[in-house]
C-alpha positions, 0 to 999 in steps of 0.5 A: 500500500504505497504512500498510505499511513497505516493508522488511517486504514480500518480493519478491512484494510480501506481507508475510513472515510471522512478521516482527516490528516493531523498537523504533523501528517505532511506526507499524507497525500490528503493533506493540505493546510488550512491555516494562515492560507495568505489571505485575510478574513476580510478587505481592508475597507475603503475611505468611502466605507469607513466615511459611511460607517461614521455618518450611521453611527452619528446618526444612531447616537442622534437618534439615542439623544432624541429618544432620550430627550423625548422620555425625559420631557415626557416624564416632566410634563404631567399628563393632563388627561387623568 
């Protein structure tokens, strides 16, 4: 059985299936690595993204303020209805 490792073949002699090679197994013929392939998780983002991202999150703080602003007026008018 040429370039097979032993551990990974079942009782019959075949190789178990969905069995994956370990770290240190780099003669394995199905292994390959999975870690730090060069690429990054994500795109550096662009002047324009970053710009967007910081009109949204004025805009949530805005927004926050209003609301809050809105509760505490609410709470300092009594309701004249009662």
């Amino acid at each position: 059985m040429c370039g097979i490792n032993r551990a990974k073949l079942g009782p019959s002699g075949a190789i178990r299936a969905g069995s994956t090679s370990s770290l240190d197994e780099v003669e394995w013929e199905d292994w390959a690595p999975t870690v730090n392939l060069g690429y990054q998780k994500s795109k550096p983002k662009s002047e324009a993204s970053l710009q967007r991202d910081q009109r949204m999150k004025l805009k949530e703080d805005k927004q926050k303020r209003h609301d809050c602003a809105e509760t505490l007026l609410d709470l300092q008018i009594p309701d004249k209805q009662s």
